[in-house]
Structures are given as structure tokens and as C-alpha cells.
C-alpha positions as CSV (number, residue, x, y, z in Angstrom):
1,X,5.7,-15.3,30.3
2,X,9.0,-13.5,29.6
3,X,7.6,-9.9,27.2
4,X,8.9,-10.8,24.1
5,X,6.7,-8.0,22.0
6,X,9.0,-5.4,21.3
7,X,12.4,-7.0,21.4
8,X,13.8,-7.0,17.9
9,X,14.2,-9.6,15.3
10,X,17.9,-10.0,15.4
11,X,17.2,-10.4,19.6
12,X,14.8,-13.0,19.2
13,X,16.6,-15.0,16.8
14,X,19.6,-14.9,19.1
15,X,17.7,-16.3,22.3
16,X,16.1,-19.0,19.8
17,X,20.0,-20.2,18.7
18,X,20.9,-20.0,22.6
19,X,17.9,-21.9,23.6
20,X,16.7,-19.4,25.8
21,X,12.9,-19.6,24.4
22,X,11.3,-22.2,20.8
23,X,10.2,-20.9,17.6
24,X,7.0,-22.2,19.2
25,X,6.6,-20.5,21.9
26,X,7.6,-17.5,20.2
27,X,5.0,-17.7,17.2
28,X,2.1,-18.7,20.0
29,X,3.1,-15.9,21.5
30,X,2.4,-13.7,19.0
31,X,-0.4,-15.6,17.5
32,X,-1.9,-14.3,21.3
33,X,-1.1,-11.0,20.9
34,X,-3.1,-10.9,17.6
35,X,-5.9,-12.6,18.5
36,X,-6.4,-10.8,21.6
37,X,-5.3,-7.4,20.6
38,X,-5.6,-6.7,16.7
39,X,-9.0,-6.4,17.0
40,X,-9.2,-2.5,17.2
41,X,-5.6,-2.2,15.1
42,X,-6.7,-4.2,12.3
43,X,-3.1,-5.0,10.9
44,X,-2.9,-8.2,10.2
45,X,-5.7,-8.7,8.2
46,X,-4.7,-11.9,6.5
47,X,-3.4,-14.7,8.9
48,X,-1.5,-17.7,8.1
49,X,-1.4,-19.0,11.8
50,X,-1.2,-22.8,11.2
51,X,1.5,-22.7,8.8
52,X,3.5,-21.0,10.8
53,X,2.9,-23.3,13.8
54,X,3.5,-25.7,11.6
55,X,7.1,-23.9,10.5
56,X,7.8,-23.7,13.8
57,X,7.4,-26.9,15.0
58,X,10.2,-27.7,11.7
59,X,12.5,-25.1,13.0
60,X,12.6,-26.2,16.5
61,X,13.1,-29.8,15.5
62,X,16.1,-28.6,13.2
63,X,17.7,-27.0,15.9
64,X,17.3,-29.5,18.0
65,X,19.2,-31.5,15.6
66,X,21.9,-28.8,15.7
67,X,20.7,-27.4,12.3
68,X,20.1,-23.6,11.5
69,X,18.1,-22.9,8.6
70,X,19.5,-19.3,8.2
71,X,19.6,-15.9,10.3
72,X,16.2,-15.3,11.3
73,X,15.8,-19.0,11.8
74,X,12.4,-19.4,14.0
75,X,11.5,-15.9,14.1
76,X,8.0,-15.2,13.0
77,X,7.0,-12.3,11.0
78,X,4.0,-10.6,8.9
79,X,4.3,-9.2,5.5
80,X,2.4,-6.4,3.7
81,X,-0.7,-7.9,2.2
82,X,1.0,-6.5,-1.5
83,X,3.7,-9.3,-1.6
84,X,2.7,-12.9,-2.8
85,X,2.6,-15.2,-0.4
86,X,1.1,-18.8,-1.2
87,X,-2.1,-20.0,-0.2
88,X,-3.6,-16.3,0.6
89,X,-4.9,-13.8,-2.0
90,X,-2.9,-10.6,-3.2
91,X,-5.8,-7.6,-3.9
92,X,-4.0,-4.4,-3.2
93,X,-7.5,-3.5,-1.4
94,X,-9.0,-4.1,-5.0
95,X,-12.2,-5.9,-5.3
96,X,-11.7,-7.0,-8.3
97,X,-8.7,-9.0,-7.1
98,X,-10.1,-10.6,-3.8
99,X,-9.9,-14.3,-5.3
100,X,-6.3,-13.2,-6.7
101,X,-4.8,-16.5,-4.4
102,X,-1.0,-17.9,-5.7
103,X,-0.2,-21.5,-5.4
104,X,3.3,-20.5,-5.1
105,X,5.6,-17.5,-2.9
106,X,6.9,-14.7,-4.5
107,X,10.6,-14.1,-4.6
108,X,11.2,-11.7,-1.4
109,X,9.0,-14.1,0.7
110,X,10.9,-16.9,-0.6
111,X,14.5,-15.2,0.8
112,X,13.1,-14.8,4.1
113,X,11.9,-18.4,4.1
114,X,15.3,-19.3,3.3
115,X,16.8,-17.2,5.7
116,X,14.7,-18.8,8.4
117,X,11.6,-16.8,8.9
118,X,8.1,-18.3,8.6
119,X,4.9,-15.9,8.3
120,X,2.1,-15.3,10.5
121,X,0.1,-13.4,7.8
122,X,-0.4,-10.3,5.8
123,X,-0.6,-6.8,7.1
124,X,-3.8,-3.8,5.2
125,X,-3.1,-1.4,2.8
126,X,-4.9,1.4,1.4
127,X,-6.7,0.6,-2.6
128,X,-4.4,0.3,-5.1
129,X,-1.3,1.0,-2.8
130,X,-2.2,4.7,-3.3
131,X,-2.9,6.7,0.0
132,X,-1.4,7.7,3.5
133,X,-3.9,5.8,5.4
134,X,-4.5,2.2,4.9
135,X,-8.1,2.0,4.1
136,X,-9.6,-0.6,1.9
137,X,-13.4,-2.2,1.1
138,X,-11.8,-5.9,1.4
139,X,-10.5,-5.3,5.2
140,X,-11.5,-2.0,6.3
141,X,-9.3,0.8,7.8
142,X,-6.0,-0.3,10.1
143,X,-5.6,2.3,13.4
144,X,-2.6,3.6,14.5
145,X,-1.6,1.6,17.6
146,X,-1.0,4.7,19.4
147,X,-4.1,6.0,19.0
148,X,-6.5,3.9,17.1
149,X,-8.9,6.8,16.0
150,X,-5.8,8.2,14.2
151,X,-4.4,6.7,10.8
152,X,-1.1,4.6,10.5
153,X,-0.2,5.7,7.8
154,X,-0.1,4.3,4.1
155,X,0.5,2.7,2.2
156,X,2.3,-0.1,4.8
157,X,0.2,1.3,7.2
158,X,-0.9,-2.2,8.3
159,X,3.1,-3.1,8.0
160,X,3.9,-0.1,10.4
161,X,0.8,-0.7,12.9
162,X,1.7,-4.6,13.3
163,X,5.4,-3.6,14.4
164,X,4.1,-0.9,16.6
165,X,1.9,-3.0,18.1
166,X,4.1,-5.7,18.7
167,X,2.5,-8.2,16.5
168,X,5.6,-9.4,14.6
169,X,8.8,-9.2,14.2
170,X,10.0,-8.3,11.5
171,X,8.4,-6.5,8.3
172,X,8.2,-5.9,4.5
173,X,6.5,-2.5,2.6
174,X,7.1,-0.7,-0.4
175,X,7.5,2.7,-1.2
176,X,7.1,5.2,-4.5
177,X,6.2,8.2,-2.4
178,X,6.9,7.8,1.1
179,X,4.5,4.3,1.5
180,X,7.7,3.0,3.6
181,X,8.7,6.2,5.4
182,X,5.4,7.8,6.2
183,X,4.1,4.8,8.4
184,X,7.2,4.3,10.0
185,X,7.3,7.9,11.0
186,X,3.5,8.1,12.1
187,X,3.8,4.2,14.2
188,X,7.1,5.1,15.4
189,X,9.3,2.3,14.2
190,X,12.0,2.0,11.4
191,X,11.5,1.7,7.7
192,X,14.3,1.8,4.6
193,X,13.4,3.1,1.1
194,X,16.3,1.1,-0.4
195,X,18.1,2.8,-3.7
196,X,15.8,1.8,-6.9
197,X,17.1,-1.6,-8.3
198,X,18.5,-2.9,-4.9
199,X,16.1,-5.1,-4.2
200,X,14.1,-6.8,-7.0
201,X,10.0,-6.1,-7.1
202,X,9.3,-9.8,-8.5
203,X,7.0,-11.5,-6.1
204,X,5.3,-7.8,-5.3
205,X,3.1,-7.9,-7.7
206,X,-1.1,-8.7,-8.6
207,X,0.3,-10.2,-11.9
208,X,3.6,-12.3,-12.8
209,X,5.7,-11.4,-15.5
210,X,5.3,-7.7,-15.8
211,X,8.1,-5.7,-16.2
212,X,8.9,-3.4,-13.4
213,X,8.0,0.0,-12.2
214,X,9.9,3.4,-12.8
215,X,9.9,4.7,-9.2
216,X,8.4,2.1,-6.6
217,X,10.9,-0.4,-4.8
218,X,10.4,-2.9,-1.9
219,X,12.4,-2.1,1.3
220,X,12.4,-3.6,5.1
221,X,10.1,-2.5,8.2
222,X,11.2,-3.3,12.2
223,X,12.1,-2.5,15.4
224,X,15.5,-1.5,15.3
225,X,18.3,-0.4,12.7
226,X,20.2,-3.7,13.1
227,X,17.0,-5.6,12.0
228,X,16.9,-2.8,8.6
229,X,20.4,-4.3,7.9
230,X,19.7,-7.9,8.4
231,X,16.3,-7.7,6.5
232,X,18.2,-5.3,3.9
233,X,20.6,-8.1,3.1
234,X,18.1,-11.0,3.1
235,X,16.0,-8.8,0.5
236,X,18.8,-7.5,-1.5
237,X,20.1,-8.5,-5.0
238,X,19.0,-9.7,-8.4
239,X,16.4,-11.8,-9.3
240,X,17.8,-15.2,-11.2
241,X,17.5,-13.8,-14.7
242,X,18.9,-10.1,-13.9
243,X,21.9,-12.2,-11.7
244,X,23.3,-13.1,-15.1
245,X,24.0,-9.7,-15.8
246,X,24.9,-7.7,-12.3
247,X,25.4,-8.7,-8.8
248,X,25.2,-7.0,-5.7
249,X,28.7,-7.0,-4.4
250,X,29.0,-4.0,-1.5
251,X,32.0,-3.4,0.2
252,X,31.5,-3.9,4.2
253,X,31.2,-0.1,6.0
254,X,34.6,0.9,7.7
255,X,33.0,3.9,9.5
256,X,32.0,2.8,13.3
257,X,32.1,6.0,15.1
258,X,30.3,9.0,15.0
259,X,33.3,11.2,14.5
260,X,33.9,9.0,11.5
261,X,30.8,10.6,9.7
262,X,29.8,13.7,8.2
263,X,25.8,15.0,8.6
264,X,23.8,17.1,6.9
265,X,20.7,18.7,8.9
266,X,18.1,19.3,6.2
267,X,15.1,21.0,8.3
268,X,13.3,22.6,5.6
269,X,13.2,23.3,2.6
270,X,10.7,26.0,0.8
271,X,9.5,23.6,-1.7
272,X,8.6,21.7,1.2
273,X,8.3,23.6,4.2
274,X,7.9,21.7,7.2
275,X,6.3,22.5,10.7
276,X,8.5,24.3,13.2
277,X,7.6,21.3,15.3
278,X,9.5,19.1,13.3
279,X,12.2,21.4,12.5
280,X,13.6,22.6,15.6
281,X,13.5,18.5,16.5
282,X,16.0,17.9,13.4
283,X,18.1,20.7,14.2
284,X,18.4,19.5,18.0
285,X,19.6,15.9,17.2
286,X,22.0,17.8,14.6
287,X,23.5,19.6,17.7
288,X,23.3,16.3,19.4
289,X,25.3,14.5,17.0
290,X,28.1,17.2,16.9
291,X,28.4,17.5,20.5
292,X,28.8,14.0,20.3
293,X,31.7,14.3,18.1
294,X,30.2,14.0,14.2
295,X,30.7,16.5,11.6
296,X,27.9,18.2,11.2
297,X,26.6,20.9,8.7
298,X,23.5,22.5,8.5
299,X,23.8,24.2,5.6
300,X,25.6,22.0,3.1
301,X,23.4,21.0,0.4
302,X,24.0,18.4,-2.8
303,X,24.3,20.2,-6.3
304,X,21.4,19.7,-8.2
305,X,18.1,22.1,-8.2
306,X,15.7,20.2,-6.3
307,X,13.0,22.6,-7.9
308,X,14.4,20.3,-10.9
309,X,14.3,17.0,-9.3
310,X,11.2,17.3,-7.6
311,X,9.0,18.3,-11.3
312,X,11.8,14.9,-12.7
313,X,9.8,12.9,-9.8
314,X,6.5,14.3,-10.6
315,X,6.6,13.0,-14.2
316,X,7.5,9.7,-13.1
317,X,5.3,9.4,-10.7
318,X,2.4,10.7,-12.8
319,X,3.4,7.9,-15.5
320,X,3.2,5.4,-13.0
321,X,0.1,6.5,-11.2
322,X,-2.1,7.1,-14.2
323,X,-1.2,3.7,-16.7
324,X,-3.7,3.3,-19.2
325,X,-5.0,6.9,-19.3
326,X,-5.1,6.6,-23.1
327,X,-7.4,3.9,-22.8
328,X,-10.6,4.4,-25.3
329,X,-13.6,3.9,-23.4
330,X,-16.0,4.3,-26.3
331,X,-14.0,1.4,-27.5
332,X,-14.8,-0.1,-24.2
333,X,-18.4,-0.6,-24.9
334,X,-18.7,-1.0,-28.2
335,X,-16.8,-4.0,-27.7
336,X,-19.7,-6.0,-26.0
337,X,-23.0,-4.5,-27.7
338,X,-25.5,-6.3,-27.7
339,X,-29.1,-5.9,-29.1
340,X,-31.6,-6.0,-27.2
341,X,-35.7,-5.4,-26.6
342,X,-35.2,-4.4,-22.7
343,X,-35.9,-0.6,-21.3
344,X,-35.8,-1.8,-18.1
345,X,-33.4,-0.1,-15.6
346,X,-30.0,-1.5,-15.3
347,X,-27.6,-0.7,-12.7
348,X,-24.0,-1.5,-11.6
349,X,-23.1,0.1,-7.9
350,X,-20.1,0.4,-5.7
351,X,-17.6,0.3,-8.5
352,X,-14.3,1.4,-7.3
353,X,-13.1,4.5,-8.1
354,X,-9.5,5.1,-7.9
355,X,-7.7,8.8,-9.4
356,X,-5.3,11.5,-9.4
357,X,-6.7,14.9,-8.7
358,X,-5.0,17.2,-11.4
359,X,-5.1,20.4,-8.6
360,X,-2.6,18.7,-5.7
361,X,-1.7,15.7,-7.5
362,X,-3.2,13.8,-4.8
363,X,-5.6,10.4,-4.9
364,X,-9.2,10.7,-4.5
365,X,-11.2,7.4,-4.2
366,X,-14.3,6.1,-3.5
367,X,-17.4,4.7,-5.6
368,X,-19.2,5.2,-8.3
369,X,-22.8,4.0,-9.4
370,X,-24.0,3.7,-12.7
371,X,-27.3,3.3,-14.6
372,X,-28.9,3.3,-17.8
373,X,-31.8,2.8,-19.7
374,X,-31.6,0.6,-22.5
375,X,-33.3,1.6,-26.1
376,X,-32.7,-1.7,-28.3
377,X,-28.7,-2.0,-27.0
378,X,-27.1,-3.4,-23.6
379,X,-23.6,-3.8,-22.8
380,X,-21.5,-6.6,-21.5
381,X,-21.7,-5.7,-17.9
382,X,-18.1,-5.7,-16.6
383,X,-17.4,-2.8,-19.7
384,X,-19.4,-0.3,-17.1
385,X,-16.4,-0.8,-14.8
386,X,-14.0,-0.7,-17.3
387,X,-15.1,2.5,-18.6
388,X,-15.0,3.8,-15.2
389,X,-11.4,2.2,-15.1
390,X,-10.7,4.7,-18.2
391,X,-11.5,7.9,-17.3
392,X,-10.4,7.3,-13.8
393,X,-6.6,6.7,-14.7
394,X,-6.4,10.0,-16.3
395,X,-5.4,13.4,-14.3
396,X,-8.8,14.3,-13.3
397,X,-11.6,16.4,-11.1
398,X,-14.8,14.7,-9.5
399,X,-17.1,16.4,-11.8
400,X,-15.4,16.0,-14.6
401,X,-15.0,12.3,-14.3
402,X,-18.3,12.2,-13.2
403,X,-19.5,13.9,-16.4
404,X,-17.4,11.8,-18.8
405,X,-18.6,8.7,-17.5
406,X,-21.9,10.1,-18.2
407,X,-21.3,10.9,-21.7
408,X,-19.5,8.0,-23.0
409,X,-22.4,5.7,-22.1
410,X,-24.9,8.3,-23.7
411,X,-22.8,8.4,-26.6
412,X,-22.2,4.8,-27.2
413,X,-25.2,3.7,-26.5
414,X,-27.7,6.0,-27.3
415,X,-30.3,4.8,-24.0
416,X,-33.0,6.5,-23.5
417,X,-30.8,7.9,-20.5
418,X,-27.9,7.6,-18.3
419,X,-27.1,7.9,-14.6
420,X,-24.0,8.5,-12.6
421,X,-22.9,9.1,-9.1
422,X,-19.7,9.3,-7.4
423,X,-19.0,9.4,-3.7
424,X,-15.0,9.7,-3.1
425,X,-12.7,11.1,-0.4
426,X,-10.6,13.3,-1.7
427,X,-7.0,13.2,0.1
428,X,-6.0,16.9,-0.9
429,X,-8.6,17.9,1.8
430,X,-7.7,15.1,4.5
431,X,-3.8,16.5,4.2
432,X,-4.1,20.2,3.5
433,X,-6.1,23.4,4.1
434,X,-8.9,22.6,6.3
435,X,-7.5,18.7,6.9
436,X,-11.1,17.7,7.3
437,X,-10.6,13.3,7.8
438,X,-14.1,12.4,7.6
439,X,-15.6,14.7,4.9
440,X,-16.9,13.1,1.2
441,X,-17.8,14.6,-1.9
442,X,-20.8,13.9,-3.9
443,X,-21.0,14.3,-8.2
444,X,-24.2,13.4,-10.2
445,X,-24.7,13.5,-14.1
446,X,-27.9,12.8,-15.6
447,X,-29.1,12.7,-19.3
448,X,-32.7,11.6,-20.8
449,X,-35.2,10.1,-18.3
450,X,-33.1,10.5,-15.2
451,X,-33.5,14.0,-15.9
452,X,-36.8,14.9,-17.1
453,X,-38.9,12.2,-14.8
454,X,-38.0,12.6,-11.4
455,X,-39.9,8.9,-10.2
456,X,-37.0,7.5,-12.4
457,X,-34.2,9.3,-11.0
458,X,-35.7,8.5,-7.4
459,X,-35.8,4.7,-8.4
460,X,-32.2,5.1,-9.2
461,X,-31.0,7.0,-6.3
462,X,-33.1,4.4,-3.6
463,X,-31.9,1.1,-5.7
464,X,-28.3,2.7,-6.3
465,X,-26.6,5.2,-4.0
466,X,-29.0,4.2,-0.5
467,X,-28.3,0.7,-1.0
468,X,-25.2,1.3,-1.0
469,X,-25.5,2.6,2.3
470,X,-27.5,0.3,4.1
């Protein structure tokens, strides 16, 4: 069989209008590849094989007809598990969300249906969208294709990793800190970060109808620069209600030749000073490019402070990554208080934990188990989450959070003692300083019986935290 793997969308969808291979044999062919070689990877962690045999079989029969449905028409391709598409669940590597299954596509799934695509699945991300690496309790941790004891990135790590691997064809990721550009740079493939409003986030989403982000957009993954522009301009424009208002209307590019353009170098910057590794490689393609005949400038800069922009993006991106912080967990609780004559142990283990260390405004994530002893009041038990929830989304350290949890529940409640464990990874110390990958942190807090009788705080660390890790 002809290697089809790494030849790019816009390729594929060419030989499929010439006749030179069916929609198909192309989507067996990739339904193969995955089966037999995604094992290790673990990109596409949510396949939707029969449907697209099934869209395949359509689009061969329209073209046999002499019918096109569009400029990808036949071509299969995989999606980041973040976009709705129907009939699979949307979690964002939450567990809370792992029954979160839509009847119907979301809007960028839709365009590409429209423009001729079908999908062979959904490709892993990290919880929450929120790291570099693409690690999640749902589906586990994607590898880099490259080297699958390395990360792919995040958070389209699984997005990157599929193309990479040559499991698909084309891709979709988002991006509100480099979720687009980071994986594309670690799996070697190509990713846009389209400008904010371009290309509408409705249909990316755990919840219809909420009004869109401040920073995060949706932009194309693939092969090859053409497929960015064809993807680009399948994705691009207003959803049906914004359409009443503005349209997308982009005058063609007149510029063809390299001496046509001017280039800025940017190697680095001392806000964000990169590795002479990297450098020296952006300042050799800039003499590259000039020898072969572009303008290029290496110290030309744009006039604004980027001390300025970059604190600008920092607020933003702290609004966006810690929603809800003023929460009241107190007010949590007392909402579901129940009384009760019970002192026996209750505990709720492996709850998510999901926040922003205040230090390196970096995630940390992990789990966190909780337990009290009731004195004549229990608690609805979903509010133990939801308190955790709280404190979580604000700026935070592991002890502190830890502690707060804590004294909430003591608080509130007034139990005859409270428990509470955290166990997160901290991403600050995977990216910086020592870069240790594999190392985790460990909090405890511990009020009334936990702390003065040490049988009870052994019952809670055996039924709790080492069940948790058998």
C-alpha cells in the first residue's frame, strides 16, 4: 500500500478528486495506523471509527456521482477531545464531565463536515486545558511520537502527537498560552494561533451558551502551511448570530516572493530569554531568508513596552484561569446541612484538584482527600468537592489550600475533626529550576481526632490516601 501517513491534507484531498486512491481506503488506512500504532502514543483517545467508515463510504459514492461535498471532501481527520462532537463526550480530562456526551456537533466540527471532512475521533488533553503536557485521569498521559517517554506538549498535545504520528490528517487545538504553539513545536508539525475573534469558540465548549473567553481562541493543526490556510478558512468567520453584525471579508495576499516581504528575527528577549540553542537557530534562518532575497531585520522591534504587554496578558489570563475565586465555600456547605446522629468516619477521595501557584503563575494539579467526623451535622456530599472547587480557583500555594480546606469544614461544621491531603504535581518544578518530571508534593491538615488519636488518623490515611494508590 502506497504511504499515505504523512502526505498533507490538501494532498490527499487532491488524489481523492483525481481518483488516485477512496475516502475508504484512505480512512482504513488510518483507522490501521491507530489501531496498530497508538498504543504507546495515546492520541486519539476517543475514536469515532464507524462513522467515519460510514462517511466515507457517502463520500465515495458522491464522487462517483461526480459530486464534491467541499475542499477536504473524503479526507479523514481527528479533533482535540475539547471540541463537541456528537455522539462522544466532551470532559476537558474532568471527571466530573466524563458522561458530558452531545446529541449534536458543535459549530467548527460542523464547517469541516461541510467542507468535506469526516472524523475519526478525538485527540487527549491535559485537565481543565491547563498544562504543557497532556495528562488526564479519564485517558491517561499522550507521548511524544518522537520519543514516547517525553511529553507532547499541551494542551493539544494529543492534537500535535496524532499529526506527528501520522494518525490524521488534518487537526483542530486551541490556544490562551501557547496550547497551539507549544505542541506543534515539541511534535514538530504546524499550528496557527489565529488573531482573537477570527474564528468563533462556539462548539468548544463543556457548556452551550456561555459567553466567550477574554484570551483563548480555536486555531488549525497539520502537516504543512498550505493545510493551516485551508483549515484557517474552513474555521474562520462569525457564528450565525455575530454574522448579523461583522463579516470576515480579507483581501487575497499579493505578496508571493520572498523579496516581497520584510522579517523581523526576534531571538530573545530578556523578559523571556531563550536558550542559545534556539537562538542561534532563529538568527540562522534570518540569514537564510536574506540571502535568499527577503528584507530582513534583526533588530527592528514594534512600539509598545512588552514589559507592559506581557503584565496586560497576565491579568487576563489570571481572570480567565482563576473564575469563581470569589466563591464562598462556607456558603458551600451550609447549603446542604443536614442533622444527623452519625460519628462515623466519612470520606471523599481523589477529588480533582486543579490551581494557579501564586509564585510562577504556573498550574499545579493533582488530588485531594478529604475526611471528617461528624458531631450531629453531615453535608450533602458533592459540597466537599465544591469546596475544594473554591479555594482551588484562587491564586494559591499547596499548603495553604490544603489548610483552608481544612478550616472551612472545621468551621462550618464543627466535627469532632477534619482531615485533608493533597498530592499535586506542581508544573513550576517540571519547567524550571531543577525540571524534575516525575516528582509530587504531599500537604496534610488535621484538626480534632485526626490529630490527637493516631489509630484514627491511620484509618484515614489506609482507607484514603493508600487506596488511592492501589
Amino acid at each position: 500500500m502506497t504511504d499515505w501517513a504523512f502526505l498533507s491534507a490538501t494532498d490527499l484531498a487532491a488524489r481523492i478528486r483525481r481518483g488516485a486512491i477512496t475516502s475508504v481506503a484512505l480512512t482504513d488506512y488510518f483507522i490501521d495506523r491507530i489501531e496498530r500504532l497508538d498504543g504507546d502514543v495515546n492520541a486519539v483517545v476517543v475514536r469515532t471509527f464507524e462513522a467515519a467508515r460510514a462517511a466515507a463510504v457517502i463520500a465515495d459514492a458522491a464522487a462517483a456521482e461526480g459530486r464534491w461535498l467541499g475542499p477536504l471532501h473524503g479526507v479523514p481527520m481527528t479533533i482535540k477531545e475539547s471540541y463537541v462532537l456528537a455522539g462522544t463526550v466532551t470532559s476537558w480530562g474532568l471527571e466530573r464531565f466524563r458522561h458530558n456526551q452531545s446529541k449534536h456537533d458543535g459549530l467548527i466540527v460542523q464547517r469541516f463536515k461541510a467542507a468535506g471532512a469526516h472524523f475519526l475521533g478525538k485527540t487527549n488533553v491535559p485537565v481543565d486545558l491547563a498544562d504543557f503536557q497532556s495528562y488526564n485521569p479519564l485517558y491517561g498521559a499522550t507521548g511524544n511520537p518522537w520519543d514516547v517517554t517525553r511529553t507532547p506538549g499541551g494542551s493539544s498535545g494529543g492534537s500535535a502527537a496524532a499529526l506527528a504520528a501520522g494518525f490524521s490528517a488534518l487537526e483542530a487545538g486551541s490556544d490562551i498560552g501557547g496550547s497551539i504553539r507549544n505542541p506543534a513545536h515539541f511534535c514538530g508539525v504546524y499550528g496557527h494561533k489565529p488573531t482573537y475573534g477570527v474564528v468563533p469558540m462556539q462548539g468548544h465548549e463543556l457548556v452551550s451558551g456561555l459567553p466567550e473567553g477574554d484570551l483563548s481562541v480555536c486555531g488549525p493543526m497539520a502537516r504543512s502551511a498550505d493545510d493551516l490556510s485551508l483549515a484557517l478558512s474552513i474555521m474562520a468567520g462569525p457564528a450565525e448570530r455575530q454574522a448579523k453584525g461583522w463579516q470576515l471579508a480579507l483581501k487575497p495576499a499579493v505578496k508571493q516572493a520572498l523579496s516581497d516581504f520584510k522579517v523581523v528575527v526576534w531571538a530573545t528577549d530578556d523578559l523571556a530569554p531563550v536558550s542559545s540553542a534556539v537562538s542561534s537557530r532563529a538568527l540562522a534562518i534570518g540569514a537564510e531568508l536574506a540571502a535568499a532575497g527577503a528584507e530582513v531585520s534583526f533588530t527592528a522591534r514594534p512600539d509598545f513596552d512588552p514589559a507592559r504587554a506581557h503584565e496586560n496578558y497576565q491579568t487576563l489570563l489570571n481572570s480567565a484561569m482563576t473564575s469563581g475565586m470569589d466563591a464562598d465555600p462556607a456558603g458551600i456547605l451550609r447549603s446542604a446541612l443536614f442533622h444527623e446522629d452519625n460519628e462515623e468516619m466519612v470520606i471523599v477521595r481523589d477529588i480533582e484538584v486543579y490551581s494557579l501557584c501564586e509564585h510562577h503563575m504556573l498550574p499545579f494539579l493533582g488530588k485531594a482527600h478529604v475526611a471528617y467526623i461528624p458531631d450531629g451535622a453531615i453535608v450533602g456530599l458533592s459540597k466537599i468537592p465544591r469546596v475544594v472547587d473554591a479555594f482551588a480557583r484562587r491564586l494559591q500555594v499547596q499548603e495553604r489550600l490544603t489548610e483552608q480546606i481544612r478550616d472551612c469544614i472545621q468551621e462550618t461544621l464543627k466535627p469532632q475533626g477534619v482531615a485533608v491531603v493533597i498530592e499535586a504535581r506542581h508544573l513550576c518544578m517540571q519547567m524550571r529550576g531543577v525540571e524534575k518530571q516525575h516528582s509530587a508534593t504531599t500537604t496534610s491538615a488535621f484538626t480534632g481526632l485526626f490529630l490527637s488519636d493516631a489509630r484514627t488518623r491511620k484509618e484515614f490515611m489506609h482507607l484514603a490516601v493508600g487506596a488511592a494508590r492501589i
